[in-house]
PQR file of N, CA, C, O and H, with PARSE charges and radii, in Angstrom:
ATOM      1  N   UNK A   1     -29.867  -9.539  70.172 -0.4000 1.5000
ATOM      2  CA  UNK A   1     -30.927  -9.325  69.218 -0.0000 2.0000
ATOM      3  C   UNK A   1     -31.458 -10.674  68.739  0.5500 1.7000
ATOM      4  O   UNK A   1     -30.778 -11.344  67.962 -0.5500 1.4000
ATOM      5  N   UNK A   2     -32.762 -11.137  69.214 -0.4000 1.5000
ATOM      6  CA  UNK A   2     -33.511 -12.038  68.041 -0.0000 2.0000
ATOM      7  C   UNK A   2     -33.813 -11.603  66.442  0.5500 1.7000
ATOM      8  O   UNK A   2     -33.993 -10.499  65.927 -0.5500 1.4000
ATOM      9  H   UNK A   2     -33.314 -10.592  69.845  0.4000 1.0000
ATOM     10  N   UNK A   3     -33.796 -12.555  66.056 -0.4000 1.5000
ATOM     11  CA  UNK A   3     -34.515 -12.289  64.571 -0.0000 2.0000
ATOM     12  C   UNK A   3     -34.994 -13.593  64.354  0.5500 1.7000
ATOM     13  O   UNK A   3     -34.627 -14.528  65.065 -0.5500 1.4000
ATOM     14  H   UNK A   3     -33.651 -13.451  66.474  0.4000 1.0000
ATOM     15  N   UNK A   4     -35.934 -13.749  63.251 -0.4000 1.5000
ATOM     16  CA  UNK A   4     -36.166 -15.298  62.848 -0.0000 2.0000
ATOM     17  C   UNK A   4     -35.777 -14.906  61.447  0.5500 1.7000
ATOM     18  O   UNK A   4     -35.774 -13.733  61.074 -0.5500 1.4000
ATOM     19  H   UNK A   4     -36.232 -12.989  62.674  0.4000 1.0000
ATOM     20  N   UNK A   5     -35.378 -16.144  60.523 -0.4000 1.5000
ATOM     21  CA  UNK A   5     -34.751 -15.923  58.913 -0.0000 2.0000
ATOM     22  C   UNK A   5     -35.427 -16.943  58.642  0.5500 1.7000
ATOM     23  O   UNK A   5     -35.695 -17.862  59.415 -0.5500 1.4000
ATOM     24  H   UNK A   5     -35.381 -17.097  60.826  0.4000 1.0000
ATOM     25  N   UNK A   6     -35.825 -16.799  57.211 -0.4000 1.5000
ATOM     26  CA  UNK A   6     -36.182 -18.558  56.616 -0.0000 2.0000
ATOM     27  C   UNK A   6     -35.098 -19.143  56.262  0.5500 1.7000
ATOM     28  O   UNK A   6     -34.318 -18.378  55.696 -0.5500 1.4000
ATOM     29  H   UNK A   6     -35.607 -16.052  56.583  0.4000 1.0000
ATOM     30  N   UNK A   7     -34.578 -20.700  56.427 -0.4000 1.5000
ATOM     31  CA  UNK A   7     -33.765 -21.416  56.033 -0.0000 2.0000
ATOM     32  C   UNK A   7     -34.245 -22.511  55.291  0.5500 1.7000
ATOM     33  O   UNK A   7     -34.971 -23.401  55.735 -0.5500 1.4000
ATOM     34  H   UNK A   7     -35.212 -21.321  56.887  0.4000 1.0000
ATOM     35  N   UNK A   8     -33.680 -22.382  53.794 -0.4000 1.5000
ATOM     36  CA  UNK A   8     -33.644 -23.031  52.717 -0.0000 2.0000
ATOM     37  C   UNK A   8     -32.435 -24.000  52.706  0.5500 1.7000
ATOM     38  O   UNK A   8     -31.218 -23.829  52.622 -0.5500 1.4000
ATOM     39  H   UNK A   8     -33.090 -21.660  53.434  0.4000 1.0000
ATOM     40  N   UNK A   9     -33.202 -25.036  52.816 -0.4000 1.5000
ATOM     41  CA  UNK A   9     -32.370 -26.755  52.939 -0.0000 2.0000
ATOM     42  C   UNK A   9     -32.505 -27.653  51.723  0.5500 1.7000
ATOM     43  O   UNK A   9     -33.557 -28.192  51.379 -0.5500 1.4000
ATOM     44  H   UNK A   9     -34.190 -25.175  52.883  0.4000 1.0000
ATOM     45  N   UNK A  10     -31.174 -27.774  51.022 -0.4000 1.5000
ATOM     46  CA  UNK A  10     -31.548 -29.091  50.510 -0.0000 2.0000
ATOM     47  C   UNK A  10     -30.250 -30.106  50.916  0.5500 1.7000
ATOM     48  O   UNK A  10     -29.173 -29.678  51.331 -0.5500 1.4000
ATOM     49  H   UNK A  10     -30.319 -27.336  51.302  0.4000 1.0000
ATOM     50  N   UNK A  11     -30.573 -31.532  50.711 -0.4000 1.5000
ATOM     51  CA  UNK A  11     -29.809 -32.723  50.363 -0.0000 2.0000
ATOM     52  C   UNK A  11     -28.898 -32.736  49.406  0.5500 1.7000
ATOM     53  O   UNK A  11     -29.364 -32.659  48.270 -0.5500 1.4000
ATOM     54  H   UNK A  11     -31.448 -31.880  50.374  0.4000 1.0000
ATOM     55  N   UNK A  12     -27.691 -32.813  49.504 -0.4000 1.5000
ATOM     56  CA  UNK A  12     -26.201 -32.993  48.495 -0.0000 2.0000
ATOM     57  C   UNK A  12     -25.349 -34.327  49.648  0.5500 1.7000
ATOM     58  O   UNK A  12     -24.695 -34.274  50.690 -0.5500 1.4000
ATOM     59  H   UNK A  12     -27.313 -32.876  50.427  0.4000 1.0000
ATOM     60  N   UNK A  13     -25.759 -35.260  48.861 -0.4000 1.5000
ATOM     61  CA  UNK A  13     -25.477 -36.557  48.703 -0.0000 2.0000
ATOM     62  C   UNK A  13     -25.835 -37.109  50.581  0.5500 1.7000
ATOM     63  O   UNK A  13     -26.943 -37.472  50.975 -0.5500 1.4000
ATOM     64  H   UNK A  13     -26.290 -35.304  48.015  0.4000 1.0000
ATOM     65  N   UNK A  14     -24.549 -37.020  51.464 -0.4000 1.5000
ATOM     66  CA  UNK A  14     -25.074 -37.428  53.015 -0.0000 2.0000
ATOM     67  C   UNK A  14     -25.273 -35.830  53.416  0.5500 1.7000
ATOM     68  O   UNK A  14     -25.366 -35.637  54.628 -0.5500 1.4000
ATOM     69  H   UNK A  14     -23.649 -36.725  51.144  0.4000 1.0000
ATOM     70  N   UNK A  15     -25.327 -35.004  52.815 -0.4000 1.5000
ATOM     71  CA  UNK A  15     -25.497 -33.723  53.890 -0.0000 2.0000
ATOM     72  C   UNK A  15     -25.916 -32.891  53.406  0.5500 1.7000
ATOM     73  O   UNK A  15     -25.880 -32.644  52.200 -0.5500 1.4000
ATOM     74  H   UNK A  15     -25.252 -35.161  51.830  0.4000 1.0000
ATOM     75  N   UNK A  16     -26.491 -32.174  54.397 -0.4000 1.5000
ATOM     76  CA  UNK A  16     -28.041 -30.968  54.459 -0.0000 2.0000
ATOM     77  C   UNK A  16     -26.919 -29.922  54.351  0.5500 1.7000
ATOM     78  O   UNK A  16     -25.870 -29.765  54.975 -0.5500 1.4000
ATOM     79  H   UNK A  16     -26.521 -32.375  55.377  0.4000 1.0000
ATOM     80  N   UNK A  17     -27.693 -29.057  53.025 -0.4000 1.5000
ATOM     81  CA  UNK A  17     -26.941 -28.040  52.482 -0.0000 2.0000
ATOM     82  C   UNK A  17     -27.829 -26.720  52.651  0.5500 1.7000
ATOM     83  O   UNK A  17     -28.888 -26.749  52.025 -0.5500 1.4000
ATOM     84  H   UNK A  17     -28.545 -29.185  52.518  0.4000 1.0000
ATOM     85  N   UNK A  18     -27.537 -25.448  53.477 -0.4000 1.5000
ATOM     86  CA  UNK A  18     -28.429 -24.795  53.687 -0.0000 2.0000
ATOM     87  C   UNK A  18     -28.162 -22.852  53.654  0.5500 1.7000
ATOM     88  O   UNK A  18     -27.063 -22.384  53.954 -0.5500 1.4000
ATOM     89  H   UNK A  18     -26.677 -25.425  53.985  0.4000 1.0000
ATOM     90  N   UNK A  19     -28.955 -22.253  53.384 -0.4000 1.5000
ATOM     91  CA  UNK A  19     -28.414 -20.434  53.173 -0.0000 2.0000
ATOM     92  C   UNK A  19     -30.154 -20.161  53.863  0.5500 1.7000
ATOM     93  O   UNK A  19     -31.267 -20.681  53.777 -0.5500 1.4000
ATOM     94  H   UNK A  19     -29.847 -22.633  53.140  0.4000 1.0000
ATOM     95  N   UNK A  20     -29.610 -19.220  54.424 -0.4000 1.5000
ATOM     96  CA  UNK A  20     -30.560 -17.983  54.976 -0.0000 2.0000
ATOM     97  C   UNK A  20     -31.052 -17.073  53.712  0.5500 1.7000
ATOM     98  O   UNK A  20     -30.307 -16.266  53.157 -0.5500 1.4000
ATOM     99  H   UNK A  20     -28.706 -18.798  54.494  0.4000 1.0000
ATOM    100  N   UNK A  21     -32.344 -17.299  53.349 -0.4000 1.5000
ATOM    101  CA  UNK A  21     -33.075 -16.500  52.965 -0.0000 2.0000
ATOM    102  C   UNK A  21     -33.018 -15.103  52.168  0.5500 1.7000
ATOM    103  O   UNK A  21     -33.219 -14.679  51.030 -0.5500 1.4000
ATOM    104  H   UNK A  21     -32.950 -17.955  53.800  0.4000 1.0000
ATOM    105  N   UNK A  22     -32.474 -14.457  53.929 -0.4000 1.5000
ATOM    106  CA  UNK A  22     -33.109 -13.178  54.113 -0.0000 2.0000
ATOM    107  C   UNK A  22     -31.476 -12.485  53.729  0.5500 1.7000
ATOM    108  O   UNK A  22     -31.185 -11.463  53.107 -0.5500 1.4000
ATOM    109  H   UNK A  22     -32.311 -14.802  54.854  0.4000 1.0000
ATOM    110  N   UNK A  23     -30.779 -13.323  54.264 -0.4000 1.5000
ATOM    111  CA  UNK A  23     -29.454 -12.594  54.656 -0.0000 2.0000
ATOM    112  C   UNK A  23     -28.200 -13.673  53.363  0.5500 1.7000
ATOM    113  O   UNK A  23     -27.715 -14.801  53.278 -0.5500 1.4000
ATOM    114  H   UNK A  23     -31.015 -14.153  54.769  0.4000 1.0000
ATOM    115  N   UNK A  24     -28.207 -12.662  52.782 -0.4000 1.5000
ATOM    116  CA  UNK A  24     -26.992 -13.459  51.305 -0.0000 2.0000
ATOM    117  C   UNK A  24     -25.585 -13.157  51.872  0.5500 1.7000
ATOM    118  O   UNK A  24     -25.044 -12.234  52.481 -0.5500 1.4000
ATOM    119  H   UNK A  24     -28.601 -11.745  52.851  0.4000 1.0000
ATOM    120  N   UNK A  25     -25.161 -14.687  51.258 -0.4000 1.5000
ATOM    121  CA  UNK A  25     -23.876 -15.004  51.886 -0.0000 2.0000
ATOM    122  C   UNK A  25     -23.892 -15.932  52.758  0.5500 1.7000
ATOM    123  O   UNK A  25     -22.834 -16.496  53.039 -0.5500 1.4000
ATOM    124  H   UNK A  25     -25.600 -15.438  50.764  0.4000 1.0000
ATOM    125  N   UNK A  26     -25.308 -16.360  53.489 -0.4000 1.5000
ATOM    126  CA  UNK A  26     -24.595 -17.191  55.027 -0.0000 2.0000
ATOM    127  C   UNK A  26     -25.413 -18.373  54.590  0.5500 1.7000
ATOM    128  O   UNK A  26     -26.643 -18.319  54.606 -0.5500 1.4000
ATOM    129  H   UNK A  26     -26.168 -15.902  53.261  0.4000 1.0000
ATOM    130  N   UNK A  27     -24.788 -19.387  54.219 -0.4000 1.5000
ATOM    131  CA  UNK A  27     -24.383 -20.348  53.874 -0.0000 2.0000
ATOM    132  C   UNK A  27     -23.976 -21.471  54.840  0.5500 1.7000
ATOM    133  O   UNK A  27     -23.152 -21.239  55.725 -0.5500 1.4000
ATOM    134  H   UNK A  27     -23.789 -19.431  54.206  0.4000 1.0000
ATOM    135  N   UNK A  28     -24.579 -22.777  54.677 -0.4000 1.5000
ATOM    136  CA  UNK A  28     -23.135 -23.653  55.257 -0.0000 2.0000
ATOM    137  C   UNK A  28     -24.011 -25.476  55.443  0.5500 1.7000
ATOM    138  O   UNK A  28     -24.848 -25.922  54.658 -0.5500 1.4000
ATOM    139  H   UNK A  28     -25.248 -22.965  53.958  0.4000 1.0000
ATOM    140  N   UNK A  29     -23.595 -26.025  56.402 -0.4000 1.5000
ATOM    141  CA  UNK A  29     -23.727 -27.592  55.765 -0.0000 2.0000
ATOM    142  C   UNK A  29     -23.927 -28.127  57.576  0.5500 1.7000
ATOM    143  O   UNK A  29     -23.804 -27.620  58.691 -0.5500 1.4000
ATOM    144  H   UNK A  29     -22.914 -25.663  57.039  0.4000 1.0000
ATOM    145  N   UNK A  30     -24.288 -29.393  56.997 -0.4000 1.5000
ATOM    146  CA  UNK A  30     -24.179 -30.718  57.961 -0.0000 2.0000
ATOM    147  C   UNK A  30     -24.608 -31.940  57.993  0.5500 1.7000
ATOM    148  O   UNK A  30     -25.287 -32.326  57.042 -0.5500 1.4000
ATOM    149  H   UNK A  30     -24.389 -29.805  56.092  0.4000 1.0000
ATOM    150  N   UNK A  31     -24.377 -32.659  58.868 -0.4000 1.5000
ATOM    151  CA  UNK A  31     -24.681 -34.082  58.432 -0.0000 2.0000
ATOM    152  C   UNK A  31     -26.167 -34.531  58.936  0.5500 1.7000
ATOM    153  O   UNK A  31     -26.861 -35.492  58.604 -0.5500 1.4000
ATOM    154  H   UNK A  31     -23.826 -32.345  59.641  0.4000 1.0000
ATOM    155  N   UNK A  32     -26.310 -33.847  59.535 -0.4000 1.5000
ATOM    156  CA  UNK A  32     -27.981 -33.728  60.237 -0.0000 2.0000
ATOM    157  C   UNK A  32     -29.025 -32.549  60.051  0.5500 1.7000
ATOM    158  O   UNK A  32     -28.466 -31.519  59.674 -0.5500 1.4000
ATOM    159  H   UNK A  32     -25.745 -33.067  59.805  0.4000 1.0000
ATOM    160  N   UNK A  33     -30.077 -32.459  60.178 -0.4000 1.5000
ATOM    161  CA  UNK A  33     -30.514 -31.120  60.181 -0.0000 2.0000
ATOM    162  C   UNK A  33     -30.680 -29.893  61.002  0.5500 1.7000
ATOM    163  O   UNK A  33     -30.707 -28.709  60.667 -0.5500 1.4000
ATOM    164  H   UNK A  33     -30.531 -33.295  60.484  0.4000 1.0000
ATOM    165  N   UNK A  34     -30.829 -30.711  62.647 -0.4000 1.5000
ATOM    166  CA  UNK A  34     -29.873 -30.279  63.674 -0.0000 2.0000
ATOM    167  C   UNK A  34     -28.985 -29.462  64.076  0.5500 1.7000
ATOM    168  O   UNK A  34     -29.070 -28.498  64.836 -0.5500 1.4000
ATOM    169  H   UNK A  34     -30.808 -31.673  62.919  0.4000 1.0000
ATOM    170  N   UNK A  35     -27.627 -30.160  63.199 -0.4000 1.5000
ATOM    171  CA  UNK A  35     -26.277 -29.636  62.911 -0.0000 2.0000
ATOM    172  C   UNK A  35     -26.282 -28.546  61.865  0.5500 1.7000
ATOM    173  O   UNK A  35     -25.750 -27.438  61.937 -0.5500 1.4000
ATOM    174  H   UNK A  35     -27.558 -30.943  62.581  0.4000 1.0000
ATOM    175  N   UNK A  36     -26.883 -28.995  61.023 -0.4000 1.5000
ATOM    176  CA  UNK A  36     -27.209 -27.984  59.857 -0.0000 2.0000
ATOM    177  C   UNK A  36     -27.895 -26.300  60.475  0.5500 1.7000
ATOM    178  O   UNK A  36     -27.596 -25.250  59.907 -0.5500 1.4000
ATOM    179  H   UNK A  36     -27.316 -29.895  60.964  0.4000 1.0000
ATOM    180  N   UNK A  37     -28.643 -26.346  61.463 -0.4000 1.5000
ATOM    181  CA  UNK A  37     -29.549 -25.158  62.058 -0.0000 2.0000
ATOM    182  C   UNK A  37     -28.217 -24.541  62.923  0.5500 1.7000
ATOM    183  O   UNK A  37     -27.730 -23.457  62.603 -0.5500 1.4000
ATOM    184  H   UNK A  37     -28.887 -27.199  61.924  0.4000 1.0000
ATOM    185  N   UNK A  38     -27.798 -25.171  63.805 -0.4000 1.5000
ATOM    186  CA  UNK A  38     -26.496 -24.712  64.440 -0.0000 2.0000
ATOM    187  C   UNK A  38     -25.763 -24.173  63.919  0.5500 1.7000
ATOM    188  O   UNK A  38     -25.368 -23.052  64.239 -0.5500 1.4000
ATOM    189  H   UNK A  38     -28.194 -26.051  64.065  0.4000 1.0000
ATOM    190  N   UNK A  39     -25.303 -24.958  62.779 -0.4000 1.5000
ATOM    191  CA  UNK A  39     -23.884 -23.845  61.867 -0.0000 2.0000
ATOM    192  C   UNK A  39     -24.345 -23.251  61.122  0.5500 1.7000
ATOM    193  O   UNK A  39     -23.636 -22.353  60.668 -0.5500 1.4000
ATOM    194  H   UNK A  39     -25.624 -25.869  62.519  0.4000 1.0000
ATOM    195  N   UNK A  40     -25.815 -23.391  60.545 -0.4000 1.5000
ATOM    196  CA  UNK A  40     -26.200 -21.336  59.655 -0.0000 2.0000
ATOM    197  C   UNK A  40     -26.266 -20.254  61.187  0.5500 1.7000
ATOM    198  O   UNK A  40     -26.323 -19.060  60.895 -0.5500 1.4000
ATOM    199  H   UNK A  40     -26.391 -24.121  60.914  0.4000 1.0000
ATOM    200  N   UNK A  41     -26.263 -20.480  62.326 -0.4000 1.5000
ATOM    201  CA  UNK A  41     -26.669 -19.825  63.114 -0.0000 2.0000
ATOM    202  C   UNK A  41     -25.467 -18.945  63.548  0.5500 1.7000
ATOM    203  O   UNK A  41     -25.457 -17.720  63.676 -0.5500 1.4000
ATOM    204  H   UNK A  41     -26.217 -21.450  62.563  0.4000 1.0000
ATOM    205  N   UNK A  42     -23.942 -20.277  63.848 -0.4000 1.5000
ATOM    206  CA  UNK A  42     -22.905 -20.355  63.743 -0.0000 2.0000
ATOM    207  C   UNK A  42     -22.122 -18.545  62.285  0.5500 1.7000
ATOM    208  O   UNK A  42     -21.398 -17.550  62.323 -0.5500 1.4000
ATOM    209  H   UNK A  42     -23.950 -21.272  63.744  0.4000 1.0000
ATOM    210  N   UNK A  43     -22.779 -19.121  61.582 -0.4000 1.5000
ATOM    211  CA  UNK A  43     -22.170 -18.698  60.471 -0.0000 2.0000
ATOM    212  C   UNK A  43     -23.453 -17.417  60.301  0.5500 1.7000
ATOM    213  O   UNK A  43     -23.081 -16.458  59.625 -0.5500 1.4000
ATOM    214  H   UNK A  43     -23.367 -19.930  61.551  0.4000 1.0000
ATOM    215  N   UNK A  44     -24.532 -17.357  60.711 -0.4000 1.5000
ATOM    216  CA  UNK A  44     -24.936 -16.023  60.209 -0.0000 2.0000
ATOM    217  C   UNK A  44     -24.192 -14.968  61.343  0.5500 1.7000
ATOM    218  O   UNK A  44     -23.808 -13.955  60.760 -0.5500 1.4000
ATOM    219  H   UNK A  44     -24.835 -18.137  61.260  0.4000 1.0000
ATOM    220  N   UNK A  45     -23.845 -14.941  63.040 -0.4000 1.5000
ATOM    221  CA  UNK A  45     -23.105 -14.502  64.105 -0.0000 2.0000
ATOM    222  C   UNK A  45     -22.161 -14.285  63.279  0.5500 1.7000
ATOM    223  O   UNK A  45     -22.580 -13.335  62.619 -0.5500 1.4000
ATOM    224  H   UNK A  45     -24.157 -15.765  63.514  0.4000 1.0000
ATOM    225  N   UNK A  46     -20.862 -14.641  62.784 -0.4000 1.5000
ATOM    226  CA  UNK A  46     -19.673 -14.623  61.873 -0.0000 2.0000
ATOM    227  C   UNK A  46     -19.751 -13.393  61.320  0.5500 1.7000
ATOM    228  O   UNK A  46     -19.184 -12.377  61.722 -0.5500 1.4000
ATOM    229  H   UNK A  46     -20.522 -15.413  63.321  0.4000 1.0000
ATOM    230  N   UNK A  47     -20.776 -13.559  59.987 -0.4000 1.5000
ATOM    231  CA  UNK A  47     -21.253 -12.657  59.006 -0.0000 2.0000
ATOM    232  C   UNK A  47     -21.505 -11.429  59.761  0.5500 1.7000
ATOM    233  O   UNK A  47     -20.721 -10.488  59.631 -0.5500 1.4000
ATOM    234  H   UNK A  47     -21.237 -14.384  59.660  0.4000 1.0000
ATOM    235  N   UNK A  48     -22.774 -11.319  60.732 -0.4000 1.5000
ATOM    236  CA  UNK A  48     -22.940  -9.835  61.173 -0.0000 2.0000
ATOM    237  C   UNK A  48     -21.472  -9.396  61.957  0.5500 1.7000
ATOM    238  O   UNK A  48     -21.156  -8.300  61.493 -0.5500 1.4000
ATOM    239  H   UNK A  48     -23.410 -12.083  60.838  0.4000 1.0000
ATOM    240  N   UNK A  49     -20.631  -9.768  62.801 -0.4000 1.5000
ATOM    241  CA  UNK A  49     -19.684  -9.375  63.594 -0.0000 2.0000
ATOM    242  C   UNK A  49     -18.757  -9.243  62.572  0.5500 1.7000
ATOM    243  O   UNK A  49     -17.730  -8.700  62.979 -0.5500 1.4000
ATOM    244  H   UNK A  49     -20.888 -10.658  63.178  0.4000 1.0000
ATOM    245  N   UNK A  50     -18.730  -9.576  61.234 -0.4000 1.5000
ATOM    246  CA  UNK A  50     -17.821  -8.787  60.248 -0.0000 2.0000
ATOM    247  C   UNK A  50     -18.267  -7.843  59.855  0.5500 1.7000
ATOM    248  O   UNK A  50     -17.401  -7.079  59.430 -0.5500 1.4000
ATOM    249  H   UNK A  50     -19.564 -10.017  60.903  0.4000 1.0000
ATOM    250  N   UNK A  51     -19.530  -7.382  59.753 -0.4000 1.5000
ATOM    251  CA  UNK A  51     -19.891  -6.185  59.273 -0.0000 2.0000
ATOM    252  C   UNK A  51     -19.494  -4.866  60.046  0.5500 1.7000
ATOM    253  O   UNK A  51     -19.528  -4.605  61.248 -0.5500 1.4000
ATOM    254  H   UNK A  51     -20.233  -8.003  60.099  0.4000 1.0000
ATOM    255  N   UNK A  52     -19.066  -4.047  58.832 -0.4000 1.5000
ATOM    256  CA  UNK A  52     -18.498  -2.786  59.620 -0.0000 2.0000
ATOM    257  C   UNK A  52     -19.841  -1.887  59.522  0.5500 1.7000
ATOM    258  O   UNK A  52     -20.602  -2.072  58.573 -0.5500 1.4000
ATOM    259  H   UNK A  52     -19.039  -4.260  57.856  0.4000 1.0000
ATOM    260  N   UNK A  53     -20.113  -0.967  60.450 -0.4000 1.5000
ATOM    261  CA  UNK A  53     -21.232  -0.119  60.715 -0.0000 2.0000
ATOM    262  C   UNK A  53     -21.196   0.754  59.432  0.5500 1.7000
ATOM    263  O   UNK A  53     -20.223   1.047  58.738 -0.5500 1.4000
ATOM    264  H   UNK A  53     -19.494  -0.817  61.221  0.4000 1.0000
ATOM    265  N   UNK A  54     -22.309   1.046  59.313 -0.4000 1.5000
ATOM    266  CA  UNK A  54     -23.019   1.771  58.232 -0.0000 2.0000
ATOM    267  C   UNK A  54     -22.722   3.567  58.858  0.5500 1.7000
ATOM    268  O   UNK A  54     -23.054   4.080  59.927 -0.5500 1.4000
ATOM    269  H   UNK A  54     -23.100   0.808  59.877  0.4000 1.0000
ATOM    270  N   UNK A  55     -21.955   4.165  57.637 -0.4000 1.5000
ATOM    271  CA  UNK A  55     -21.801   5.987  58.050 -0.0000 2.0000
ATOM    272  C   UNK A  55     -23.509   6.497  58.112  0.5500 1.7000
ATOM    273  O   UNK A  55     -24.600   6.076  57.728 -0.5500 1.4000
ATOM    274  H   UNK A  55     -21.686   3.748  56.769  0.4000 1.0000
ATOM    275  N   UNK A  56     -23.014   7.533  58.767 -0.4000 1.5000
ATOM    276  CA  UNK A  56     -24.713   7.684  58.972 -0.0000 2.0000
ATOM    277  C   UNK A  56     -24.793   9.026  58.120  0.5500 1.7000
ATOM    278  O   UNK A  56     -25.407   9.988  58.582 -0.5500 1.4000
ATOM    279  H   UNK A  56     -22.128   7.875  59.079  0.4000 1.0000
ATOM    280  N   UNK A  57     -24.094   9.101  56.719 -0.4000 1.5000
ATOM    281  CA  UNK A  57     -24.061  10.218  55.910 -0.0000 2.0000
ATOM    282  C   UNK A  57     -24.887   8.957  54.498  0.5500 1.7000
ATOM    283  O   UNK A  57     -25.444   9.280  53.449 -0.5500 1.4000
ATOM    284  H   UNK A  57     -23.596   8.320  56.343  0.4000 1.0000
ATOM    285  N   UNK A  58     -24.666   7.693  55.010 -0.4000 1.5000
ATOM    286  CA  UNK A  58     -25.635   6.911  54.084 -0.0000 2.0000
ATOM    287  C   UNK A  58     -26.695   6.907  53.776  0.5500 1.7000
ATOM    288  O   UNK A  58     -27.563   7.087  54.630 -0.5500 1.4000
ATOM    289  H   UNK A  58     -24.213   7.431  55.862  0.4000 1.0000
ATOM    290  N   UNK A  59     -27.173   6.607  51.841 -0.4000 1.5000
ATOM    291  CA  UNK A  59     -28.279   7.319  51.879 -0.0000 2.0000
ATOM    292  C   UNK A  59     -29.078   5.742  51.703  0.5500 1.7000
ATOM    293  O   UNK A  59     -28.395   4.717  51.710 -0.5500 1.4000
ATOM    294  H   UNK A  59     -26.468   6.461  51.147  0.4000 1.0000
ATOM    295  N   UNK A  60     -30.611   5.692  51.546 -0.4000 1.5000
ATOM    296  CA  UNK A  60     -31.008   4.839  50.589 -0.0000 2.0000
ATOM    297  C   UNK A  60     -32.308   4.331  49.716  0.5500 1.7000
ATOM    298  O   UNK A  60     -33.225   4.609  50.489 -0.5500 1.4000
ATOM    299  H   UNK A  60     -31.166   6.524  51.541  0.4000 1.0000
ATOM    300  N   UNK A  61     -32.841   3.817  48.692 -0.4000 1.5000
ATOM    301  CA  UNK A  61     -33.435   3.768  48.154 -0.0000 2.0000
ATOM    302  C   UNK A  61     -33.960   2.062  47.300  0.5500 1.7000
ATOM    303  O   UNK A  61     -33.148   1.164  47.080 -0.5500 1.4000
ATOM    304  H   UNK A  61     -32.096   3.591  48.064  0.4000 1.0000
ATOM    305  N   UNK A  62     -34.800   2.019  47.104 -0.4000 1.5000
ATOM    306  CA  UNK A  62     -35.531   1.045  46.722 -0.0000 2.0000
ATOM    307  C   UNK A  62     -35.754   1.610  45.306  0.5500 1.7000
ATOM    308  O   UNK A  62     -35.988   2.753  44.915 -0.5500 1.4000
ATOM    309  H   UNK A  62     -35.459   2.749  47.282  0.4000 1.0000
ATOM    310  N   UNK A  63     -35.606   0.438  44.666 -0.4000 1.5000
ATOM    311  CA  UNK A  63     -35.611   0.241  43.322 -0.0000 2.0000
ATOM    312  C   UNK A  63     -36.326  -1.005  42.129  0.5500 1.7000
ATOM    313  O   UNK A  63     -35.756  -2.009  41.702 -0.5500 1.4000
ATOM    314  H   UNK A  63     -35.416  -0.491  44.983  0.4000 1.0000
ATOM    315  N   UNK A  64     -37.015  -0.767  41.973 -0.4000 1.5000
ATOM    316  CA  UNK A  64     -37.633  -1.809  40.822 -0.0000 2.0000
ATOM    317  C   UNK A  64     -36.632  -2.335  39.585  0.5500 1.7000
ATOM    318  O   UNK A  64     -36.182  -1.754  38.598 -0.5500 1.4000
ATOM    319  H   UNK A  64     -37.478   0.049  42.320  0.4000 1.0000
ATOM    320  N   UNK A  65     -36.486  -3.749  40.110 -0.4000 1.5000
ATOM    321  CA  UNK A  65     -35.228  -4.508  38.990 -0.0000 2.0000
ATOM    322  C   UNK A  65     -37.229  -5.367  38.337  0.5500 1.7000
ATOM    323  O   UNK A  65     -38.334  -5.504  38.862 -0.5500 1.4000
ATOM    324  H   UNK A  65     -36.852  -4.221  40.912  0.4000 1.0000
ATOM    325  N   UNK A  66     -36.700  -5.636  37.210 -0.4000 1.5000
ATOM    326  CA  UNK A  66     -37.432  -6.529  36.688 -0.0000 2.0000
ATOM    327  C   UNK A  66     -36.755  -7.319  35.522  0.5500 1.7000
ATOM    328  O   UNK A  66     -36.024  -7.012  34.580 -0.5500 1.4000
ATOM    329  H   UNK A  66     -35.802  -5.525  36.784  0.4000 1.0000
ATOM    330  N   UNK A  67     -37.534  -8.914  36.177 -0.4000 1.5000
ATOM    331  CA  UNK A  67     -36.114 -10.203  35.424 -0.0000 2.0000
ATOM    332  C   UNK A  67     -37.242 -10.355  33.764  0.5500 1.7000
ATOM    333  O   UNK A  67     -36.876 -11.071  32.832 -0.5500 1.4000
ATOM    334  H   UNK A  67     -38.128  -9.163  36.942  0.4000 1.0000
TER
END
């Protein structure tokens, strides 16, 4: 499966600190930006192959939070 995610990067001191967007939780670092694209990529693979499948007796709904 492709997908594209936005990746949100910043600088913490020598290294590019970076999380996916779309997908909370996947997280992670490097010393380049490069390296940095590799291991969220690294680490979003991780994240989905831990996920256990969704029952299909699941329901769901959208909801209006307001901050």
């Amino acid at each position: 499966m492709n997908a594209r995610f936005t990746l949100d990067y910043w600088r913490d001191g020598e290294w590019f600190v970076g999380r996916l967007r779309e997908v909370p939780g996947v997280f992670s670092q490097g010393e380049t930006l490069s390296v940095l694209e590799a291991n969220i990529k690294d680490a979003y693979r991780l994240v989905m192959a831990d996920q256990k499948p969704v029952r299909r007796s699941t329901k769901s709904k959208k909801v209006l939070i307001v901050a």
